[in-house]
C-alpha positions as CSV (number, residue, x, y, z in Angstrom):
1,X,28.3,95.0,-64.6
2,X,30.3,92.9,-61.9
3,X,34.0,92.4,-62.1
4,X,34.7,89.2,-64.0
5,X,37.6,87.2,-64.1
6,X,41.2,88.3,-64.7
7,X,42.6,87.3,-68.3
8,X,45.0,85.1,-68.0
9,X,48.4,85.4,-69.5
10,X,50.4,88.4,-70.5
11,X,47.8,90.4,-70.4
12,X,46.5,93.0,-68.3
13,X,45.8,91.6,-64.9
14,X,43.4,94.2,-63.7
15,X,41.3,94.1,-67.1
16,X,38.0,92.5,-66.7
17,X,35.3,92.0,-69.2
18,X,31.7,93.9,-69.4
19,X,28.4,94.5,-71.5
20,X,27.0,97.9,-71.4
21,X,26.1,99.0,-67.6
22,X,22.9,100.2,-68.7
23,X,21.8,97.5,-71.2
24,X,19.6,95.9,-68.5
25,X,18.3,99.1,-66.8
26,X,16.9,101.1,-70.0
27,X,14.6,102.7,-68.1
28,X,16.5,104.1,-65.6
29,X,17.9,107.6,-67.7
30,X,14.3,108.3,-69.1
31,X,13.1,108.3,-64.9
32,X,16.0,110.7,-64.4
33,X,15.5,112.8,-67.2
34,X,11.8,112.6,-65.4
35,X,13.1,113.8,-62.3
36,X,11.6,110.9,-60.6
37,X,12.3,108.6,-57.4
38,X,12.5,105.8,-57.7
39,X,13.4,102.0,-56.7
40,X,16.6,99.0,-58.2
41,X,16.3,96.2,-56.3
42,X,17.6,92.6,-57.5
43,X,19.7,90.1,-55.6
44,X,23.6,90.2,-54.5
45,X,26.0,90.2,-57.2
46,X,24.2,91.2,-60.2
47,X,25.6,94.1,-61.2
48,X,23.2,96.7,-59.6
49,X,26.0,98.9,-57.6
50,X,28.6,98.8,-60.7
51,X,26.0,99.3,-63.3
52,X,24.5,102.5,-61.4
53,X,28.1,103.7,-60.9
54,X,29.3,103.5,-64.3
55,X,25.4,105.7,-64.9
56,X,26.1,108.3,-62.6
57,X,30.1,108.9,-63.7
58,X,28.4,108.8,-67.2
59,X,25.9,111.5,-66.4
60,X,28.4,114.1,-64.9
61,X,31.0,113.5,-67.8
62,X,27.8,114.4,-70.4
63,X,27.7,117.3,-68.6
64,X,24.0,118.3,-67.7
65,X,24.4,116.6,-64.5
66,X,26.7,115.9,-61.4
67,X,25.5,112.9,-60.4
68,X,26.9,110.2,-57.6
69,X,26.3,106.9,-56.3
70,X,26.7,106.4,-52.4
71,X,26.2,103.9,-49.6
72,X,23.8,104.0,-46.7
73,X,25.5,101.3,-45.2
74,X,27.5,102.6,-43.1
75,X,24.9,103.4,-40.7
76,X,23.5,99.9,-40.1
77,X,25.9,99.8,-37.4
78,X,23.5,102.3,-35.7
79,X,20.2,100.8,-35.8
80,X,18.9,102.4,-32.7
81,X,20.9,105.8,-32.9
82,X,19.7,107.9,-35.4
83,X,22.2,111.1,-35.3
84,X,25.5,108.5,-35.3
85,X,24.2,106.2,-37.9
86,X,23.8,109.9,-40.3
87,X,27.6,110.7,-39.2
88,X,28.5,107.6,-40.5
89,X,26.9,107.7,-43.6
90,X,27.6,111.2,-44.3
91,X,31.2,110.2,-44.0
92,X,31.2,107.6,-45.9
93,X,29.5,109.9,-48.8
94,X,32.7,112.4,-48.8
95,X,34.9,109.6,-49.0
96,X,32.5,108.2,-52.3
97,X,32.4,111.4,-54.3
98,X,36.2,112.7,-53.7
99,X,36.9,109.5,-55.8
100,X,33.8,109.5,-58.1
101,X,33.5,113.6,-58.9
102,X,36.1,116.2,-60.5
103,X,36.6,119.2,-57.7
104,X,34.1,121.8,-59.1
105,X,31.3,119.3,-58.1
106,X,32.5,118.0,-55.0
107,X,29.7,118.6,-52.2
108,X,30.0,121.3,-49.9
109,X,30.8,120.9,-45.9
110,X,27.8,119.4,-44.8
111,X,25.9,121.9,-42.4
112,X,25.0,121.0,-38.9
113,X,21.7,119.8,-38.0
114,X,20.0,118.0,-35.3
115,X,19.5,114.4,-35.2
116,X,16.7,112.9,-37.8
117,X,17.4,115.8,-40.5
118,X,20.9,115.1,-41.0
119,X,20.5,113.5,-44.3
120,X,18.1,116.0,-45.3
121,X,20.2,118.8,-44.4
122,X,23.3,117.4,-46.5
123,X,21.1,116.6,-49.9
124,X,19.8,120.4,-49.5
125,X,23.3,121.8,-49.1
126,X,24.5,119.8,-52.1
127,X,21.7,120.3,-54.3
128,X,22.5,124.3,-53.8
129,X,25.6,124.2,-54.0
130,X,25.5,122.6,-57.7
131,X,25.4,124.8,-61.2
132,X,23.4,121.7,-62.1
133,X,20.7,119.4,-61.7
134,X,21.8,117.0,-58.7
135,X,21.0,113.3,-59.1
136,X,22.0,110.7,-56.3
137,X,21.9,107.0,-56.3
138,X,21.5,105.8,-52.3
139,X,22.8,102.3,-52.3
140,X,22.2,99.5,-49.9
141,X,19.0,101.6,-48.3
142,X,18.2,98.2,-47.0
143,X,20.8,97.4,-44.6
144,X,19.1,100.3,-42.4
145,X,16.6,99.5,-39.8
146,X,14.1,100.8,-36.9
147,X,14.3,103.9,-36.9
148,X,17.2,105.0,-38.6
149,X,15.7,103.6,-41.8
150,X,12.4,105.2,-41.4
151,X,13.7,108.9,-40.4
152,X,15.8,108.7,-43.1
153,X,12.9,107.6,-46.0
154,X,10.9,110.3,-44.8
155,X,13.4,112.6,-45.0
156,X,13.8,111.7,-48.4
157,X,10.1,112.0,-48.8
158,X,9.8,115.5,-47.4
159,X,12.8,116.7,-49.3
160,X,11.8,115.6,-52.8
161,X,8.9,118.5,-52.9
162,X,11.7,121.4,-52.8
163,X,13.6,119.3,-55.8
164,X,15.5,120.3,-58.4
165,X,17.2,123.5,-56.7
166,X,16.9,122.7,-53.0
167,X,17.1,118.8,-53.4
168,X,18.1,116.0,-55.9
169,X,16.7,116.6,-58.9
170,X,16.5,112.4,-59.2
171,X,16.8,109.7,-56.8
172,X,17.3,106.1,-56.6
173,X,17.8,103.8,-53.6
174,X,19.3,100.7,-54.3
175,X,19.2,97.0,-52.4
176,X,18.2,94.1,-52.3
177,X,14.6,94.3,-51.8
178,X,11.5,96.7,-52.8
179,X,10.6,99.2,-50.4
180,X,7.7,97.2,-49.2
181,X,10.1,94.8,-47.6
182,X,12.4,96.9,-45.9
183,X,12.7,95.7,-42.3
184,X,11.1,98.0,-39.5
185,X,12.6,96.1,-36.6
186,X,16.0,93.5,-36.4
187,X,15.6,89.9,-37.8
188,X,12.8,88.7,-39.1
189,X,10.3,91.3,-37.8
190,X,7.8,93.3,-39.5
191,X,8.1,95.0,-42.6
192,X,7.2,98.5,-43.8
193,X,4.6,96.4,-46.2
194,X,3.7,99.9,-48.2
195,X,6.0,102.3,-49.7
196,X,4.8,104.9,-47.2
197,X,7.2,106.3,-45.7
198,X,9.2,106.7,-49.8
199,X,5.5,107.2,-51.1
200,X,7.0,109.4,-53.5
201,X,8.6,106.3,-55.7
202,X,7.2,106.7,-59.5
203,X,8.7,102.8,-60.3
204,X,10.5,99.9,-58.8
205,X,13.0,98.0,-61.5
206,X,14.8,94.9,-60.9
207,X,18.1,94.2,-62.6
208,X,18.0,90.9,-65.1
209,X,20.2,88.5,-65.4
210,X,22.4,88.0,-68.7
211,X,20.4,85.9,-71.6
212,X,21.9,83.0,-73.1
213,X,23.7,85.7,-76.0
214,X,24.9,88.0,-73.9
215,X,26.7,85.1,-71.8
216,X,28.2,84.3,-75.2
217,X,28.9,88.2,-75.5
218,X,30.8,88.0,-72.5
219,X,33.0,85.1,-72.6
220,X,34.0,85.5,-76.6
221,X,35.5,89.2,-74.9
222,X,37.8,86.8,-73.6
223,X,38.7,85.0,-76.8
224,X,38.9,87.7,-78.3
225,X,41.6,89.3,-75.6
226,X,43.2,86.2,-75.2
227,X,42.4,83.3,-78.4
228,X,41.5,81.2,-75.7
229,X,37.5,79.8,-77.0
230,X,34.5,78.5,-75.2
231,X,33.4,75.5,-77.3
232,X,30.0,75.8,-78.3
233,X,28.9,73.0,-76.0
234,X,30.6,74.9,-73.1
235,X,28.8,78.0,-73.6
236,X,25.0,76.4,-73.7
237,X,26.1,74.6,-70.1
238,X,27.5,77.5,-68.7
239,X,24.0,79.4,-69.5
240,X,22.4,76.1,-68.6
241,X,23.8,75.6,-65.4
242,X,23.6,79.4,-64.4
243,X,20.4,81.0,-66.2
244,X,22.6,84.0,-67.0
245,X,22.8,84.9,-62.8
246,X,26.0,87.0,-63.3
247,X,27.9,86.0,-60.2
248,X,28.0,82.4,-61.3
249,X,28.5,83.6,-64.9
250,X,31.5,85.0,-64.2
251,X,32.6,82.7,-61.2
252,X,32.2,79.4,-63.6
253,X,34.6,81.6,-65.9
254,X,37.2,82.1,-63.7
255,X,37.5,78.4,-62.6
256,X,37.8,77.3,-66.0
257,X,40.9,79.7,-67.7
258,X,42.4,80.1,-64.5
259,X,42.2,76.7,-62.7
260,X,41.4,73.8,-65.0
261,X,42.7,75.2,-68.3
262,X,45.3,77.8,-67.7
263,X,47.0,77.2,-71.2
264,X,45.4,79.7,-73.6
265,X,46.2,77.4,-76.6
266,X,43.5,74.9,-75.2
267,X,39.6,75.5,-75.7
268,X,37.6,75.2,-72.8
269,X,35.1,72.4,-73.0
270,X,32.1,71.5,-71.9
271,X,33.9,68.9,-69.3
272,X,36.1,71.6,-67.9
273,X,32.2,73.8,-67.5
274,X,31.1,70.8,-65.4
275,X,34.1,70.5,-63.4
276,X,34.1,74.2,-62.8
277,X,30.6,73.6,-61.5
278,X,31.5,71.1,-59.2
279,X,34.1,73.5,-57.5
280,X,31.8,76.1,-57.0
281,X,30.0,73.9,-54.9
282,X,32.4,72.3,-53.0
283,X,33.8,75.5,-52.4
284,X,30.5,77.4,-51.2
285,X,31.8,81.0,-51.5
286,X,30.4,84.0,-49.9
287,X,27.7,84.4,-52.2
288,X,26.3,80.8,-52.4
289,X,26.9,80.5,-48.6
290,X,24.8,84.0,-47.9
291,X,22.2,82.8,-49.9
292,X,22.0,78.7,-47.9
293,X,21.9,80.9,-44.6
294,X,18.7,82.3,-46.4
295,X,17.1,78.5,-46.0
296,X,16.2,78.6,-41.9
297,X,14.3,82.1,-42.2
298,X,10.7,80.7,-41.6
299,X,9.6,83.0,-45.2
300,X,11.7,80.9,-47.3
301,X,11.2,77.5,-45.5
302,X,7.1,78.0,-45.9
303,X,8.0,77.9,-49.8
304,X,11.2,75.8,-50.2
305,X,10.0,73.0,-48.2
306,X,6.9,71.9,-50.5
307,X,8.8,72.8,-53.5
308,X,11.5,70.3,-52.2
309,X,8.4,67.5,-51.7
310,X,6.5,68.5,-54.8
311,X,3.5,69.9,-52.7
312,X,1.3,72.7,-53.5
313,X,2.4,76.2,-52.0
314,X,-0.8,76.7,-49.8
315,X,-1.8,79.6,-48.3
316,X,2.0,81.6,-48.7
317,X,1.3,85.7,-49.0
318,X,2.1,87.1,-52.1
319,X,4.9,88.9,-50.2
320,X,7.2,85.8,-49.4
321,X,6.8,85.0,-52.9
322,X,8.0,88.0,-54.4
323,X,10.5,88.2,-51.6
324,X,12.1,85.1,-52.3
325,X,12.0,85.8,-56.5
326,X,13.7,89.3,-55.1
327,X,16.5,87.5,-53.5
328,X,17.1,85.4,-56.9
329,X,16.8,82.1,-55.0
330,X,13.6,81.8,-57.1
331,X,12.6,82.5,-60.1
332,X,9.0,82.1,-62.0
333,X,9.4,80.0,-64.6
334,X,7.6,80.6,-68.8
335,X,4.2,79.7,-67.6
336,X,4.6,81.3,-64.3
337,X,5.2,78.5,-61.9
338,X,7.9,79.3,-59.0
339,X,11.1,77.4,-59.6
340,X,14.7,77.5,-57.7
341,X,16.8,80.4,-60.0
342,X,19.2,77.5,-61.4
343,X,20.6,73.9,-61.3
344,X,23.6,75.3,-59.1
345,X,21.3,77.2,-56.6
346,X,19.1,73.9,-56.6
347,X,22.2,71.8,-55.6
348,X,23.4,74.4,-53.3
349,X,20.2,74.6,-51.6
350,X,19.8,70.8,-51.0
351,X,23.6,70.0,-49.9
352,X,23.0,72.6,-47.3
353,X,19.6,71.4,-46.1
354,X,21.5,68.0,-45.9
355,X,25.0,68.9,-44.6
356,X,24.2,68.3,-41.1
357,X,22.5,65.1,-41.7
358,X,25.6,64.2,-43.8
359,X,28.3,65.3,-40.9
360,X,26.0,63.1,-38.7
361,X,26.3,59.7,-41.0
362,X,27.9,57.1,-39.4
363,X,31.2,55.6,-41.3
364,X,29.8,53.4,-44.4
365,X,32.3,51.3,-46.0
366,X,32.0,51.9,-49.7
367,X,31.0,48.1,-50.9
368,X,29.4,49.6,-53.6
369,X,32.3,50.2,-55.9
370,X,33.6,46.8,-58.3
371,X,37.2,46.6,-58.5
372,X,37.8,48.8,-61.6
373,X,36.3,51.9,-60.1
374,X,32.8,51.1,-61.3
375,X,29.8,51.6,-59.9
376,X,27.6,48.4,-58.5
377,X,24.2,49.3,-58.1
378,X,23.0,45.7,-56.8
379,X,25.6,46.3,-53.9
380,X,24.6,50.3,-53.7
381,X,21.0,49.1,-52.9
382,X,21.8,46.8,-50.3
383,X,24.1,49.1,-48.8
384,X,21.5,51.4,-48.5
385,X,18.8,49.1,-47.1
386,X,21.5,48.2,-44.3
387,X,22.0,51.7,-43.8
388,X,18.3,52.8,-43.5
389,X,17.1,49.7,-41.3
390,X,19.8,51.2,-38.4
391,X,20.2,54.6,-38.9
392,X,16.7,56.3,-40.6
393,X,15.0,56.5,-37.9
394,X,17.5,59.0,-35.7
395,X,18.8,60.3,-38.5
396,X,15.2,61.7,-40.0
397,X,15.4,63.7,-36.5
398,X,18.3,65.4,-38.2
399,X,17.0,67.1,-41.2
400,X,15.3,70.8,-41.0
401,X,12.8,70.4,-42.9
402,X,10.2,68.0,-41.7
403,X,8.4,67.5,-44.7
404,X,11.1,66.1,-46.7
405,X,13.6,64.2,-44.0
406,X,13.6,61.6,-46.2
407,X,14.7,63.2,-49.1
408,X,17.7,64.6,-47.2
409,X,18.4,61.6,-45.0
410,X,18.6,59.8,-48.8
411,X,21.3,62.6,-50.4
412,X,23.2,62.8,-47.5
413,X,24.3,59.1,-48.1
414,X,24.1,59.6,-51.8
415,X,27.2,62.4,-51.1
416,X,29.1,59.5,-49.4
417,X,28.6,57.5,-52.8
418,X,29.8,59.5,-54.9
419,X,32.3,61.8,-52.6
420,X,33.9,64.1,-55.1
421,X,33.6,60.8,-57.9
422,X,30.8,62.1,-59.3
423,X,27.9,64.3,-59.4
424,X,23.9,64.2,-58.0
425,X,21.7,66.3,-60.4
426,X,18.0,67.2,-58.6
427,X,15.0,68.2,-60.6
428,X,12.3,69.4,-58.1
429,X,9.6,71.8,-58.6
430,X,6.0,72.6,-56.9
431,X,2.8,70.3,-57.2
432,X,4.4,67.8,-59.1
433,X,4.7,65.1,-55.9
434,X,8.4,63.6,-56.8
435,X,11.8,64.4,-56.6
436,X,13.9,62.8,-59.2
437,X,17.4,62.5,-58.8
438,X,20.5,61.6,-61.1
439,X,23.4,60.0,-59.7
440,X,27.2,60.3,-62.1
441,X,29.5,57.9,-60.9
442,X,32.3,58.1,-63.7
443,X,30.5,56.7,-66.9
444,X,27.9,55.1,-64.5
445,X,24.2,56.8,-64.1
446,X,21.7,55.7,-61.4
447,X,17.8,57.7,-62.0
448,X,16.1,57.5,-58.7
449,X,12.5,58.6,-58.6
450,X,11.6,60.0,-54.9
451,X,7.5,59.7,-54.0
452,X,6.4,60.0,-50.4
453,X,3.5,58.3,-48.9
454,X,1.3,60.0,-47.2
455,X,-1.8,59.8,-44.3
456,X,-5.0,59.7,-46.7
457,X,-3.1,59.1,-49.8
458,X,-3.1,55.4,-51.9
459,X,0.0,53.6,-52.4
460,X,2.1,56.1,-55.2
461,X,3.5,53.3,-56.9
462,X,1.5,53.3,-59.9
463,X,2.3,56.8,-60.0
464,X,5.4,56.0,-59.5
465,X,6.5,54.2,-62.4
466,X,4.8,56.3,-64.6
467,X,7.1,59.3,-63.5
468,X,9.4,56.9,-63.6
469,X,9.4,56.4,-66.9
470,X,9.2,59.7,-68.7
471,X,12.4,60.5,-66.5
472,X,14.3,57.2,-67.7
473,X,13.2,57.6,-71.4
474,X,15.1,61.3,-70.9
475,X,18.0,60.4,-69.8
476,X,17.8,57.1,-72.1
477,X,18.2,54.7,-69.7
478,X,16.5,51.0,-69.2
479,X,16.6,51.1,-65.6
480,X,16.4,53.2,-62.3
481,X,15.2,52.8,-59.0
482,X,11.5,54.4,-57.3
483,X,12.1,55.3,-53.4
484,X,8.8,54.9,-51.7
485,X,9.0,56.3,-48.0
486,X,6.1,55.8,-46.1
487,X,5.0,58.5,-43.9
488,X,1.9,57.7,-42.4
489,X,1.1,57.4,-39.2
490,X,1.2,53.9,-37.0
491,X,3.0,52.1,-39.4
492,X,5.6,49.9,-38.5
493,X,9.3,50.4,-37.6
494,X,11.8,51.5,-40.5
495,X,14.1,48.3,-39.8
496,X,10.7,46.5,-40.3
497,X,9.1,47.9,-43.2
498,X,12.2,48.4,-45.5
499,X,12.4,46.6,-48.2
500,X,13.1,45.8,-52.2
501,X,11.4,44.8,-55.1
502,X,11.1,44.3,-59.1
503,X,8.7,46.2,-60.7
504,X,8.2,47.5,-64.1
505,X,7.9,50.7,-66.0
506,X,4.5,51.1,-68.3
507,X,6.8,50.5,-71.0
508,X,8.5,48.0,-69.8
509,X,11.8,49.2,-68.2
510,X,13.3,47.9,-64.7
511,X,13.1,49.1,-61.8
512,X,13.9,48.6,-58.4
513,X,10.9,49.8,-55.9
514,X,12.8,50.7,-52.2
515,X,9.9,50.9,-49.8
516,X,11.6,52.4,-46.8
């Protein structure tokens, strides 16, 4: 499992917490009892390198194996030199198993060999050299490319028929992706799109994330360690906001005993979980960040951006699908329906779609605020109608995804409003034609119902308030406001056609309709 977060206090400061390594990989000892090939792949930060680490060390103290996890990595900085980028790795793999293995199963000096059978050579040498069955996990297979990556699969391929004396016994290549989507050439070229040239694989397994009771598992190791306790309420928002992802498990952690409530006699709460979440994405660490750069690869766009306007999919291949569930930014929801992975992904995803729209935004003078701090939503409307008549129609030119300008445009100023006062939540999901947003403002809240108007549609606003409705009666409020933007062609200018008025709800509740 991945390193959690340092217990505060007197304790140990390099302890960290864990559940069983293997608890989400079960099948993983019965494939290498098997002697089989085969494939982990599951997004950054899961687990999948520590959990296969703790395995192997596991395996070689049982004693029927000597078994060792090692990198490929170090040979992506030789994507078109096939001999260097297997000195590198090689390297790197004597560095791995003098701290991982006890001396009588250290490999032997790996034996010279031309370029393009290095790899080979090296797993033969090792396997021989071994009083035991030799199994090797190969991590981060996918940071290879070209040709380096494909001489060294079918290496792996033609070596795997002289197994268990002349070869690992059982293999595993870990990364990110299946083998099917291992890159053949740099960017966003083609991919290998079989398993040919590791045709030899018996199974592909993804790593889980943590369920809502192993969360609970994980954080009570802490009270237990320290007497510090997650009130209940905190525990169902921290599994809430994260879906179990582990990163953000154990990031939302940290941020709360270490940060916001560093006493150990104080419980966290379910306030101090929200404010923890709020710094995560302010902060936009290496992990959230690599996963927004994932947002302009053309893959990821041709599903994200009608998810974001609550369009059908279309014609995507089944590959982008998979590939974008395989790099946790989606997940498929109970009855199968793609969805964005979690609520913090979701806001992660849309304050970086919107950030350059939002760095863009001219100076707005906050006249929506009353005196004591509160939140005027008669003034917040106007403000926004100001804004849009002068500034939507440049600023729509700003936002990277076409089909849902608007929407961005519309959180970008939304940030302004509540600038580090409060909190947007965004619910957004595929053919469902809205966005609905939640703006926090201290103990203000402000639904707002997003519908888009489109060439060869009728006027949504019917539709409108109906949505409307269900999504006010859930958050039990009277009132919200429905953003209509009109997107259809020859229409007239945005300064002309913006505009506000009363309408109501089917069962009555007010609403302000923004036609913009």
């Amino acid at each position: 499992m991945p390193r959690w977060f340092n217990t505060a206090g007197p304790c140990n400061p390099d302890h960290h917490y864990m559940l069983p390594a293997m608890r989400r990989l079960p099948e993983v000892r019965r494939l290498v009892e098997q002697q089989g090939y085969f494939v982990v792949h599951a997004p950054r930060q899961v687990g999948k390198t520590t959990a296969l680490l703790s395995f192997a060390r596991e395996l070689t103290s049982e004693g029927r194996y000597v078994a060792a996890l090692v990198s490929m990595e170090a040979g992506a900085g030789f994507p078109q030199d096939t001999g260097a980028a297997e000195a590198a790795i090689l390297s790197s793999w004597r560095l791995a198993t003098r701290a991982q293995l006890p001396p009588n199963s250290q490999p032997p000096e790996f034996p010279e060999a031309p370029p393009g059978n290095r790899v080979a050579t090296a797993l033969a040498a090792w396997s021989e050299a071994t009083d035991k069955p030799l199994v090797t996990f190969l991590d981060e297979v996918d940071a290879l490319r070209d040709g380096v990556l494909v001489s060294v699969l079918r290496q792996l391929r033609d070596g795997h028929r002289n197994r268990p004396e002349h070869f690992p016994s059982a293999m595993a290549l870990i990364g990110l992706r299946d083998v099917r989507d291992y890159k053949v050439s740099s960017d966003d070229g083609d991919r290998l799109a079989t398993s040919s040239p590791f045709n030899i694989k018996v199974r592909s397994l993804t790593l889980r994330d943590f369920t809502e009771d192993e969360v609970t598992e994980l954080y009570s190791q802490h009270t237990t360690d320290t007497g510090q306790r997650f009130e209940p309420d905190a525990l169902a928002l921290a599994f809430e906001l994260t879906q179990g992802q582990p990163w953000l498990v154990n990031a939302l952690a940290k941020v709360a005993v270490e940060e916001l409530v560093p006493e150990l006699s104080q419980p966290i709460r379910r306030e101090d979980i929200e404010r923890a979440r709020a710094i995560l994405i302010y902060r936009q660490e290496t992990h959230l960040d690599s996963l927004a750069a994932r947002l302009r690869e053309p893959r990821i766009r041709a599903i994200l951006e009608p998810m974001l306007a609550g369009q059908l999919l279309g014609d995507v291949p089944e590959d982008d699908r998979r590939f974008a569930v395989d790099l946790g930014l989606l997940r498929r929801s109970a009855s199968g329906t793609l969805e964005v992975a979690n609520p913090i992904y979701r806001e992660i995803l849309v304050r970086s779609l919107a950030s350059g729209t939002r760095d863009t935004l001219p100076s707005i003078q906050p006249s929506w605020l009353k005196p004591d701090g509160r939140l005027d939503v008669e003034q917040l409307r106007d403000a926004f109608l100001a804004f849009w008549r002068q500034h939507g129609e440049p600023l729509l030119a700003t936002a990277p995804y076409h089909e849902v300008a608007p929407h961005l445009v519309l959180m970008a100023f939304l940030h302004r409003v509540v600038n580090g006062g409060g909190t947007i939540e965004r619910e957004y999901a595929i053919g469902r034609g809205r966005m609905d947003l939640c703006v926090r403002h201290g103990p203000d809240t402000l639904a707002i119902e997003i519908k888009v108007w489109r060439d060869r549609e009728s006027d949504p606003l019917t539709e409108g308030l109906e949505q409307l409705d269900g999504y006010l009666q859930g958050l039990g409020l009277d009132e919200g406001w429905l953003m209509l933007f009109d997107r259809r062609s020859n229409q007239p200018s945005i300064a002309e056609r913006t505009r506000a008025e009363q309408a109501r709800t089917p069962s009555g509740r007010r609403v302000t309709v923004i036609r913009a």
